[in-house]
KEKE-603544 format. One line per 4 residues: their letters; for each residue x, z, y of N, C-alpha, C. Coordinates in steps of 0.1 Angstrom, whole numbers, plus 5000, padded with zeros to 4 digits. Atoms other than C-alpha are relative to their C-alpha. Example, Ala and Ser with C-alpha at 12.3 -4.5 7.8 and 13.67 -1.06 7.14 Angstrom:
2
AS = 5009/5000/4988/5123/5078/4955/5009/5000/5012 | 4991/5000/4989/5137/5071/4989/4992/5008/5011 $
//
This chain:
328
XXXX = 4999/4996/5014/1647/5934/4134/5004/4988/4992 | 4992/5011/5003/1666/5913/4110/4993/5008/4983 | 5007/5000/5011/1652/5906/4073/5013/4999/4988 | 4991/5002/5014/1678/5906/4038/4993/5002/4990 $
XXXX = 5007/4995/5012/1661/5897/4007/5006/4987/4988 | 4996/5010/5012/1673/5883/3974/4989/5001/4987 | 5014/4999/5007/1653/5876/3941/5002/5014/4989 | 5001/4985/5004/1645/5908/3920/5011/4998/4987 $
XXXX = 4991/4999/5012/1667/5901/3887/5007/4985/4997 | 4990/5017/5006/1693/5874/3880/5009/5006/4988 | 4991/4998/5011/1709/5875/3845/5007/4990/4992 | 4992/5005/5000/1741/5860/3839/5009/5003/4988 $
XXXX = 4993/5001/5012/1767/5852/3811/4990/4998/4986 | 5003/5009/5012/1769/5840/3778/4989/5009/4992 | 5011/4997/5009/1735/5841/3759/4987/5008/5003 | 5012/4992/4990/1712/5853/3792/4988/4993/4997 $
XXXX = 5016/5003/5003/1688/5827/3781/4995/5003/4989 | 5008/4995/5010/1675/5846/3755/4993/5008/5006 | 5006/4994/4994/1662/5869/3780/4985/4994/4995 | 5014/5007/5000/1631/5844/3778/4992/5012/4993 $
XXXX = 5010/4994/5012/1621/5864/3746/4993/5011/5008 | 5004/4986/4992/1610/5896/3771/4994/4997/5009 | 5013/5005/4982/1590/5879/3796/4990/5006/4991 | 5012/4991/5007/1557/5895/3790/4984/4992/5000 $
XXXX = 5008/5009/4989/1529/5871/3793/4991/4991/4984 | 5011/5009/5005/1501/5846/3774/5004/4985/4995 | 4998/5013/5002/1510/5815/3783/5012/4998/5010 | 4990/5001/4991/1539/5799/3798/5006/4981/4998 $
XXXX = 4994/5016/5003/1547/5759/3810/5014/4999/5008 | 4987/5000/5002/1580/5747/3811/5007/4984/5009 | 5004/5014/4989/1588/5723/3841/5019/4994/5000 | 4987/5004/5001/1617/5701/3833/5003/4983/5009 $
XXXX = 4998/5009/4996/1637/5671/3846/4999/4979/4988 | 4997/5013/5009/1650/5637/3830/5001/5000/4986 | 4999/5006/5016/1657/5645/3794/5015/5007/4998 | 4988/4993/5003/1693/5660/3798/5002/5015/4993 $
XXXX = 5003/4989/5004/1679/5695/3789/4997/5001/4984 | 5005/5007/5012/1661/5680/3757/5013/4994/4990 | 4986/5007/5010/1691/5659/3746/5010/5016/4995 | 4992/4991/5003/1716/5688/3746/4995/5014/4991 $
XXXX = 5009/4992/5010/1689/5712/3727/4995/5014/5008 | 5006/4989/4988/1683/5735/3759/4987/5004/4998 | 5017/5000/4996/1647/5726/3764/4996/5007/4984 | 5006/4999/5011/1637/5732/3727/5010/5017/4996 $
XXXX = 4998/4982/5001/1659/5772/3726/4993/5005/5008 | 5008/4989/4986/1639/5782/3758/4985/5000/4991 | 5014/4994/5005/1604/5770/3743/5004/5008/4986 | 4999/4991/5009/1618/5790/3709/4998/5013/5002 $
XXXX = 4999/4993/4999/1624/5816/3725/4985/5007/5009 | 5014/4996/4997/1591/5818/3746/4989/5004/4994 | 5006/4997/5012/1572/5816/3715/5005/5013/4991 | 5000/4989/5005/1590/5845/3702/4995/5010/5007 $
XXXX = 5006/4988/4990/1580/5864/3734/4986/5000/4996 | 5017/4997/5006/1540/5857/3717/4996/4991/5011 | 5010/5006/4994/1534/5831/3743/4996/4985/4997 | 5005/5015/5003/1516/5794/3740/5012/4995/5009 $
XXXX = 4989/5010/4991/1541/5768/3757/5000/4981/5003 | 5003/5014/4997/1533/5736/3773/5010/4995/5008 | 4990/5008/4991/1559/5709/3790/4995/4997/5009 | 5007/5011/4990/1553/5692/3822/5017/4995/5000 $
XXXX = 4994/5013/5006/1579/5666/3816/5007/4988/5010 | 5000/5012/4991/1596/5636/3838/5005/5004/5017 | 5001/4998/4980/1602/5656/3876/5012/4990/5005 | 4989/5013/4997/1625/5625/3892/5010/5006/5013 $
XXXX = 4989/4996/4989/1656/5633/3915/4992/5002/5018 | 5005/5002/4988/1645/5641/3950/4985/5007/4998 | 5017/4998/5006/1608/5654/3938/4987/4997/5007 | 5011/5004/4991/1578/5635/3953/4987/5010/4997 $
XXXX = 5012/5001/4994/1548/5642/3967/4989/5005/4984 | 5009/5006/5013/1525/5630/3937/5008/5009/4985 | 4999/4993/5011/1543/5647/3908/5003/5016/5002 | 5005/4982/4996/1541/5686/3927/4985/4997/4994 $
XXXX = 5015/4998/4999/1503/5676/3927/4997/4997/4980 | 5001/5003/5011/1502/5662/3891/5005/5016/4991 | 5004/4993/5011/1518/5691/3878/4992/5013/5006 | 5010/4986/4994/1500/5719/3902/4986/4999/4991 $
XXXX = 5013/5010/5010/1468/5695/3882/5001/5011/4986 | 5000/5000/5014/1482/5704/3846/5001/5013/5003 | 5004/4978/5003/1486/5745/3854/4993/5003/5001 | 5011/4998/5002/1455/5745/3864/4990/4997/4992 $
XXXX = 5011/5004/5014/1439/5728/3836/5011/5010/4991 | 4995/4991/5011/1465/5752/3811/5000/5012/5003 | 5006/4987/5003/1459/5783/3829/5016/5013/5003 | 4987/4992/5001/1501/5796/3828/5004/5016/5006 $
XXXX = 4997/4987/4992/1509/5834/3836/5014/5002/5002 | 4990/5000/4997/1545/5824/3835/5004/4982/5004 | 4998/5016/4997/1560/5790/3853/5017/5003/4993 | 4977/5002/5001/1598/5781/3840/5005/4990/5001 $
XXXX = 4994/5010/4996/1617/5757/3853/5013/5000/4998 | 4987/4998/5009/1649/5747/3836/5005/4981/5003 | 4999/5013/4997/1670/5718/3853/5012/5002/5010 | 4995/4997/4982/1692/5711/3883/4986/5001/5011 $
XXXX = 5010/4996/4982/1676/5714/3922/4987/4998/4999 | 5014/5011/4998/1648/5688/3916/4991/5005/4993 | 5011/4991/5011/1627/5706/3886/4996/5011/5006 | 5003/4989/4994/1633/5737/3901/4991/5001/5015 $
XXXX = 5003/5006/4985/1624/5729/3938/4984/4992/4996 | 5015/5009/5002/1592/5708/3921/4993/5014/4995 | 5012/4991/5010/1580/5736/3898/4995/5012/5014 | 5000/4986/4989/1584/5763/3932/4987/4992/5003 $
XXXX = 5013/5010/4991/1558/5738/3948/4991/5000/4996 | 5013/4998/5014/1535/5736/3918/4996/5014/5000 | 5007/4991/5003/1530/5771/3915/4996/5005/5016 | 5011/4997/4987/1518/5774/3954/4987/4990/5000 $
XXXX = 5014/5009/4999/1494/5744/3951/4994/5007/4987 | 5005/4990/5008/1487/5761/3917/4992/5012/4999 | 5010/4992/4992/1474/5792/3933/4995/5001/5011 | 5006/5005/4990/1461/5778/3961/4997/4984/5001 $
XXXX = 5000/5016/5004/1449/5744/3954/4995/4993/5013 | 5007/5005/4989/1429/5741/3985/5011/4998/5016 | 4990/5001/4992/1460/5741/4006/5006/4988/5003 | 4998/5018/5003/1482/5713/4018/5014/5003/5007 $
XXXX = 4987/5000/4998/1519/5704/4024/5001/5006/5017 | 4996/5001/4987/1515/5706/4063/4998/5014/5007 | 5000/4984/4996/1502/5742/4062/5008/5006/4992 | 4991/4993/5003/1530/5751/4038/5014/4999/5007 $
XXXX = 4987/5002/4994/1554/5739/4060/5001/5006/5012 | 4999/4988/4995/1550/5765/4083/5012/5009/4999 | 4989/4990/5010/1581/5786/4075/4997/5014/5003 | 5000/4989/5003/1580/5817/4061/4986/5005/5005 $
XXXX = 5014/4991/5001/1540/5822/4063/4989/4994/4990 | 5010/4999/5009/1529/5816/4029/4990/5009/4991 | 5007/4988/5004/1502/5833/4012/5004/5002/4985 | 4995/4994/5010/1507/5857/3984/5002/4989/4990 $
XXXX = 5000/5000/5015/1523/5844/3950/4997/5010/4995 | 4999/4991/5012/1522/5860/3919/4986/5004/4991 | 5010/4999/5000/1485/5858/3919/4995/4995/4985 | 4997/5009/5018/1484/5838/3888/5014/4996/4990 $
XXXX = 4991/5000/5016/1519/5836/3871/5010/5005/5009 | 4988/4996/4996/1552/5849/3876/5010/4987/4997 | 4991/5013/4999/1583/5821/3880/5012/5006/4999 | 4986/4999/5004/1617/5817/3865/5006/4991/4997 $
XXXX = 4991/5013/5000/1642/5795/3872/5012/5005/4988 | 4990/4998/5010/1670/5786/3847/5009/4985/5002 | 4993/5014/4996/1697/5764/3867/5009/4991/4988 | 4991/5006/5014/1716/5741/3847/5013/4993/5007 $
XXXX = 4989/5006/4989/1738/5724/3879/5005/5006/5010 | 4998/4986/4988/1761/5744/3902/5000/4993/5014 | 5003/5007/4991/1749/5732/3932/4987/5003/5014 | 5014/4999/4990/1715/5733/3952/4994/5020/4998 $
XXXX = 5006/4983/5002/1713/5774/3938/4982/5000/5007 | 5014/4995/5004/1675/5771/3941/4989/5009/4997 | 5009/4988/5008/1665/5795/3920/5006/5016/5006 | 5003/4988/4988/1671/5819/3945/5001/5000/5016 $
XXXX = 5000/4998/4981/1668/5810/3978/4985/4998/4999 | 5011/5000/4997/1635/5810/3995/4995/4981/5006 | 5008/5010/4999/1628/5770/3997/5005/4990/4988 | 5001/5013/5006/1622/5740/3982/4996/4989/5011 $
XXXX = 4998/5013/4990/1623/5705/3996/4990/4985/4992 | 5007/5008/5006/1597/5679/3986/5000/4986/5009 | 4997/5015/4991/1599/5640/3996/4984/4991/5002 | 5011/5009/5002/1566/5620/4007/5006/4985/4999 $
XXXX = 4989/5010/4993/1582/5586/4000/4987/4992/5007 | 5006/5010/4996/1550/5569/4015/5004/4999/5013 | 4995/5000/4989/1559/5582/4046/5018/5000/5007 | 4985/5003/4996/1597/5585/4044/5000/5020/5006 $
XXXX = 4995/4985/4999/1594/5630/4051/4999/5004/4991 | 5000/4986/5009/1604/5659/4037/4997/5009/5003 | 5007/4993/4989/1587/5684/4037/5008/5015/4995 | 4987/4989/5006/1611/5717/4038/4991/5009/5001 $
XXXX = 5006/4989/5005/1591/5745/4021/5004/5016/5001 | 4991/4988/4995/1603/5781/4032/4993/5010/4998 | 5009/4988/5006/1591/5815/4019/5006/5008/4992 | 4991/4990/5011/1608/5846/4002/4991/5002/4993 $
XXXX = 5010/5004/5013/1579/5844/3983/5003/4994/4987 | 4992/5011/5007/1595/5817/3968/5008/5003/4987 | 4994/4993/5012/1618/5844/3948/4995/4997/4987 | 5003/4997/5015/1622/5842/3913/4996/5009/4995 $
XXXX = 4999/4985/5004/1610/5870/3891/5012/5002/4994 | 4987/4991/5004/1642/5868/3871/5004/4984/5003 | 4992/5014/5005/1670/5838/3872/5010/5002/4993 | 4987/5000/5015/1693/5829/3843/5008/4988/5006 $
XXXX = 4993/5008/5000/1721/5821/3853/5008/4995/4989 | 4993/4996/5016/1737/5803/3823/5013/4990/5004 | 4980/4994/5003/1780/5803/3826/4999/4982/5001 | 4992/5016/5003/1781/5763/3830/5000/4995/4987 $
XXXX = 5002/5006/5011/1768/5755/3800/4997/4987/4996 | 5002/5013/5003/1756/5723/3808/5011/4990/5004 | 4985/5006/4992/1787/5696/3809/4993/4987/5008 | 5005/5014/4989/1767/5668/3834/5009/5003/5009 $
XXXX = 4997/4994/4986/1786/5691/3860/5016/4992/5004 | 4988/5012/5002/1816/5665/3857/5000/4990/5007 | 5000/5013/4989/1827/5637/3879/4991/4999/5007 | 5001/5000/4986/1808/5626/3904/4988/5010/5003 $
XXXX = 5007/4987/4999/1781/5653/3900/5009/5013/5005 | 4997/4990/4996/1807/5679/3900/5008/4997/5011 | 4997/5001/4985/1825/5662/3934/4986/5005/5009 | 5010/5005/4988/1790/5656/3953/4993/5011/4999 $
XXXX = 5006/4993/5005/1771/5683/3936/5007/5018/5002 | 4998/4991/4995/1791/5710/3932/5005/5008/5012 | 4997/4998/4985/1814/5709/3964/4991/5001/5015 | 5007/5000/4988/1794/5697/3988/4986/5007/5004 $
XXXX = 5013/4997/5000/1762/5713/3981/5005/5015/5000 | 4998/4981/5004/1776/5752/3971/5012/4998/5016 | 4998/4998/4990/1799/5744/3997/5001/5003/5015 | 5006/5002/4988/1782/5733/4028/4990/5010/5001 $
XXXX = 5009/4985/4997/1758/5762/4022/5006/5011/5001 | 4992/4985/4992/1783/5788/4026/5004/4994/5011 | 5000/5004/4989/1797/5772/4055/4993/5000/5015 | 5011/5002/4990/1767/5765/4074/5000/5015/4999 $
XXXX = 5004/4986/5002/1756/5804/4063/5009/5006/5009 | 4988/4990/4997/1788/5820/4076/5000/4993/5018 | 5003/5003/4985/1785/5797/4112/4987/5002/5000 | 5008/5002/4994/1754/5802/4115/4992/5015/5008 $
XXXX = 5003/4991/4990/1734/5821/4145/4995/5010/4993 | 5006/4989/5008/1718/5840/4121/5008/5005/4988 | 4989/4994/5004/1748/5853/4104/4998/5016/4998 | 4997/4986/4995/1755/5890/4095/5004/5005/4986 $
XXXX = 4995/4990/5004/1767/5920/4076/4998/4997/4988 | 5005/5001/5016/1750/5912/4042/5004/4985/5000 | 4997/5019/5007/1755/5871/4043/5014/4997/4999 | 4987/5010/5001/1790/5868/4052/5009/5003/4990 $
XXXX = 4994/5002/5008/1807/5882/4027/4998/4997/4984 | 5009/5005/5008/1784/5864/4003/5007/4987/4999 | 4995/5012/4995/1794/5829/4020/5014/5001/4997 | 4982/5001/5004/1832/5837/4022/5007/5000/4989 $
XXXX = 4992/5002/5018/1835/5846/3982/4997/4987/4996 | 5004/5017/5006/1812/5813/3974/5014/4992/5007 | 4994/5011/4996/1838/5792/3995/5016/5002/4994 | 4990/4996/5008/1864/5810/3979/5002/4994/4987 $
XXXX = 5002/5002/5014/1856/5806/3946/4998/4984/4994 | 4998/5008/5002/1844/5773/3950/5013/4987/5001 | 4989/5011/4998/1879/5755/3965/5010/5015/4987 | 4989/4990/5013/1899/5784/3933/4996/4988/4990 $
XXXX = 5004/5004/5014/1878/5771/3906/4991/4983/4996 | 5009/5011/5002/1865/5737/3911/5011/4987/4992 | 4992/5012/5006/1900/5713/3900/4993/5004/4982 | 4998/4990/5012/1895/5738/3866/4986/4997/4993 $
XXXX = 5013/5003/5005/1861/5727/3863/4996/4988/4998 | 4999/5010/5001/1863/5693/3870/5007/4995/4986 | 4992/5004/5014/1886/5690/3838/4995/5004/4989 | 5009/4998/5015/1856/5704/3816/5006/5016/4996 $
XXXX = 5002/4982/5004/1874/5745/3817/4985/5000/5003 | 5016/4990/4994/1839/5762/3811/5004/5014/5003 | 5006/4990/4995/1850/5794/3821/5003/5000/5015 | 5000/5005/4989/1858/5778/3854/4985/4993/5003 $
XXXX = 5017/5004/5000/1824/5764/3854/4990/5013/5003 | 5008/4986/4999/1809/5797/3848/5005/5005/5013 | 5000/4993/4987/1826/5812/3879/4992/4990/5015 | 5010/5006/4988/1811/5777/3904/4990/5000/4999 $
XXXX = 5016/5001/4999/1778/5785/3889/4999/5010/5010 | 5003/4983/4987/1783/5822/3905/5003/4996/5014 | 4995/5001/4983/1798/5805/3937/4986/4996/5007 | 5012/5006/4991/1769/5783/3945/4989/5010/4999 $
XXXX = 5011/4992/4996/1748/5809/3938/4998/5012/5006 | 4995/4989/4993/1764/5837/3959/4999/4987/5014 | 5005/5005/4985/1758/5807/3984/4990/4995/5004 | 5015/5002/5002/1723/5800/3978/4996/5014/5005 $
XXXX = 5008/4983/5000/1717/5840/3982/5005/5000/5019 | 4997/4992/4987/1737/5838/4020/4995/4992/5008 | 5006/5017/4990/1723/5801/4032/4983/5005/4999 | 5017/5000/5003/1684/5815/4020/4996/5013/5012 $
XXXX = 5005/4991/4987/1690/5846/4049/5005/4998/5009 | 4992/5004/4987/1715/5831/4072/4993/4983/5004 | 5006/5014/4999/1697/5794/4069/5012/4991/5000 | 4991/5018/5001/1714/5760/4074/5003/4998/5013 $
XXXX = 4996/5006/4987/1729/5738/4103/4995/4991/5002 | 5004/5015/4998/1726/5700/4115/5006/4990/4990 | 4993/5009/5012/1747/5689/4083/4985/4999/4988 | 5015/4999/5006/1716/5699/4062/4986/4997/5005 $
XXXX = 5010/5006/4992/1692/5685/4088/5005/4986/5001 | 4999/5017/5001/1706/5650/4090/5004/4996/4982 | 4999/5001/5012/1715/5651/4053/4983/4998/4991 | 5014/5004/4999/1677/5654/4048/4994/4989/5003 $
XXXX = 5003/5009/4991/1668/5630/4072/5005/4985/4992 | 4995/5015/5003/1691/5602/4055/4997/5001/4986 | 5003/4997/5010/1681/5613/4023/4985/4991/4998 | 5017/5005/5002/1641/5603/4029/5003/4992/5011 $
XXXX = 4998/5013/4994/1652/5574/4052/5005/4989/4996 | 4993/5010/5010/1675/5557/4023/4995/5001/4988 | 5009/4997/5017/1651/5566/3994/5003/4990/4989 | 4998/5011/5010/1654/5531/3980/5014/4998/4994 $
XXXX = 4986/4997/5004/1691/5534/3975/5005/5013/4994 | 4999/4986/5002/1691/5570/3969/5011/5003/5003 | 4988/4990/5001/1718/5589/3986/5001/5014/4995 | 4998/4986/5005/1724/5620/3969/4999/5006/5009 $
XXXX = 4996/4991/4986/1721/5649/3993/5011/5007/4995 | 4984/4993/5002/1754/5665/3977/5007/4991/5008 | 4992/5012/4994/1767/5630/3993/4997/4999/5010 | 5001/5000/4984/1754/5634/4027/5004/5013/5005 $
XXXX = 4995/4984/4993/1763/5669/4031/5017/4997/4998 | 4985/5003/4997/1798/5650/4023/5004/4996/5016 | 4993/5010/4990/1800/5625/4048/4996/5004/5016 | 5001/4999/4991/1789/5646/4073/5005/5015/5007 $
XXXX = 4994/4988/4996/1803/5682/4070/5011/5000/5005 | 4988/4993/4994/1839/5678/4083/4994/4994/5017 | 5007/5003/4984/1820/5659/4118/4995/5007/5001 | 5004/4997/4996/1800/5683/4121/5010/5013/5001 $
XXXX = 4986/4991/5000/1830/5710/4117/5008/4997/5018 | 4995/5003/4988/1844/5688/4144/4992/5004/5009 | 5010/4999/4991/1814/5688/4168/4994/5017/5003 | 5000/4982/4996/1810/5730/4164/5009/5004/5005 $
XXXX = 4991/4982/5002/1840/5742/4164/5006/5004/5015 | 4999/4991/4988/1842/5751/4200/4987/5010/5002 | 5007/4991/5001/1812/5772/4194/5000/5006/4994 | 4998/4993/5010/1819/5784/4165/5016/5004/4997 $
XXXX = 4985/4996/5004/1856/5781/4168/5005/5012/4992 | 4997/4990/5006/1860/5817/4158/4998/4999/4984 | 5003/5002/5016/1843/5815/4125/5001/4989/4990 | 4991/5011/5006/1854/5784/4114/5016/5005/4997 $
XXXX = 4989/4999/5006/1888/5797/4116/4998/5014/4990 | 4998/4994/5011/1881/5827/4095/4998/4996/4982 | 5000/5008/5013/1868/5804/4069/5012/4992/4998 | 4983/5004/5007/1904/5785/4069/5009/5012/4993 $
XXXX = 4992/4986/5008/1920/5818/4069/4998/5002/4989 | 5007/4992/5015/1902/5828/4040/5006/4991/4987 | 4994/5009/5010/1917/5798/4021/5014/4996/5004 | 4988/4998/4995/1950/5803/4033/5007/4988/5014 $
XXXX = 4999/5012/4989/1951/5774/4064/5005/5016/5011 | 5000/4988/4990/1969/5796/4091/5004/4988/5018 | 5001/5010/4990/1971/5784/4130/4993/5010/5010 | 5013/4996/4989/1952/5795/4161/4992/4998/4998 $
XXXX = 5016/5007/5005/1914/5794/4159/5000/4987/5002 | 5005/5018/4997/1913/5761/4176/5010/4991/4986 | 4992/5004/5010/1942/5752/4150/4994/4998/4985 | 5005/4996/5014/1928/5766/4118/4985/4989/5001 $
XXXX = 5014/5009/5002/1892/5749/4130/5000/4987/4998 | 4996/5015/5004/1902/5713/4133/5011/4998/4985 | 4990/4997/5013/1928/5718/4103/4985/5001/4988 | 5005/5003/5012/1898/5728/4083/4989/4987/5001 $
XXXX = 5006/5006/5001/1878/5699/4098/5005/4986/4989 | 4992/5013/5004/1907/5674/4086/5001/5003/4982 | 4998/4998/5013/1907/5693/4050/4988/4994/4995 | 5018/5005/5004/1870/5684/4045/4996/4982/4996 $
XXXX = 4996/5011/4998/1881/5651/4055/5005/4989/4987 | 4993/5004/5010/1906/5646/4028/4999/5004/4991 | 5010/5000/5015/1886/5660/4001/4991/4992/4995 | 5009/5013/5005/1861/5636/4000/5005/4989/4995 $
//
């Protein structure tokens, strides 16, 4: 028996973050990154609009790229001294991916990274708040796949968090509103991350009927609309937010490959330098293209096909290993 689950409501286009006002709830804290949200006047429409919903609204503030260890626990700390029946997290990967974390040690405090890393056998959410992501980078689609990825840097792991649990109650998607999604964010960020997750999704063993043609629009969409976005079109922006996240929805039931397992791996083994993981899922997706594609030969070439590369499978597969190549 085979499982397909996505998050219960995602609301998209222009002026979906006002939804906020309709959440139904008491209280609600607001789990943000660096300051980018704040500056552009994001952070301060959501808590407006929260407060019009009738609820109290507290920040947790500061979550740093990559999300350690120590600031899940600090803010799981501050929900439980505030009490939240709604978590919102409003950011790229790293807020979102921190706040998922916080609201399991949140309702389970007595728990610990090494029994959440289990996959797929966490205990109930929802017990104490409902969660809603509100991406702001098209990229790591987060806010609906079933994990998050947390870094110990004492130790140099990560600990990869897995659970349809995890679902959002609603995600807002908002149209590429935020312009960071530019230069080397929108090479490393958008491509390689919305990309390598359809990819992997569509080869992988756990493939099927509901993922692939999930993966094949994201890869679509993303090699149509990414020059168009790079140049600051936002309604090209708005369509890579829907790609990465049409490949967030087929990588969260098809899973990942070995490009997203050593991408990890170099990620919390080069901490002090920080390699982006949009940048290791670069330098390692067209090798690892190479190194499949006699097992996957087949599906590799339907993903060329699909972007017009034509050839024999073995053709089309190396062809798209060398396009991968010459993208970077």
């Amino acid at each position: 028996m085979s499982r397909f689950c996505l998050p219960r409501d995602i609301y998209h286009g222009k002026g979906c973050l006002e939804e906020l006002k309709n959440l139904k709830g008491k209280k609600a804290i607001l789990v943000v990154g660096g300051g980018s949200m704040k500056r552009q006047g994001f952070l301060d429409r959501a808590v407006g609009y929260l407060k019009e919903a009738g609820m109290e609204v507290q920040l947790f503030e500061g979550v740093e790229p990559d999300p350690s260890v120590e600031t899940v626990m600090k803010g799981a700390e501050a929900m439980r001294a505030f009490e939240p029946d709604w978590i919102v997290s409003m950011g790229g990967g790293s807020p979102i991916d921190a706040a998922k974390a916080m609201w399991a040690f949140y309702e389970y405090p007595d728990t610990t990274f090494e029994e959440l890393c289990t996959p797929f056998n966490f205990p109930e959410l929802r017990q104490k708040a409902k969660f809603c992501a509100i991406p702001s980078t098209s990229g790591t689609a987060t806010e609906v796949t079933a994990f998050s990825v947390i870094t110990n840097y004492q130790t140099g792991v990560k600990y990869p968090l897995a659970d349809f649990k995890y679902h959002s109650g609603c995600c807002d998607c908002r149209s590429g509103s935020c312009r960071r999604s530019s230069g080397k964010t929108g090479l490393h960020i958008q491509v390689w991350m919305a990309l390598t997750h359809a990819i992997e999704a569509y080869v992988s063993t756990l493939n099927g009927p509901f993922t692939d043609p999930l993966a094949l629009q994201a890869i679509e969409m993303v090699l149509d609309y990414l020059p168009a976005s790079y140049n600051c079109n936002m309604d090209a922006r708005e369509q890579m937010h829907y790609a990465q996240c049409l490949a967030g929805m087929a990588f969260s039931n098809a899973l990942l490959g070995i490009v997203h397992s050593m991408a990890h791996k170099t990620g919390a083994a080069f901490s002090t330098g920080h390699i982006p993981h949009g940048c290791a899922n670069a330098i390692y997706l067209p090798y690892v293209i190479k190194f499949n594609a006699k097992a996957a030969e087949g599906r590799y070439a339907d993903i060329a096909r699909s972007v017009g590369i034509t050839g024999t499978d073995a053709e089309c597969s190396m062809r798209s290993a060398r396009r991968s190549m010459n993208t970077m």
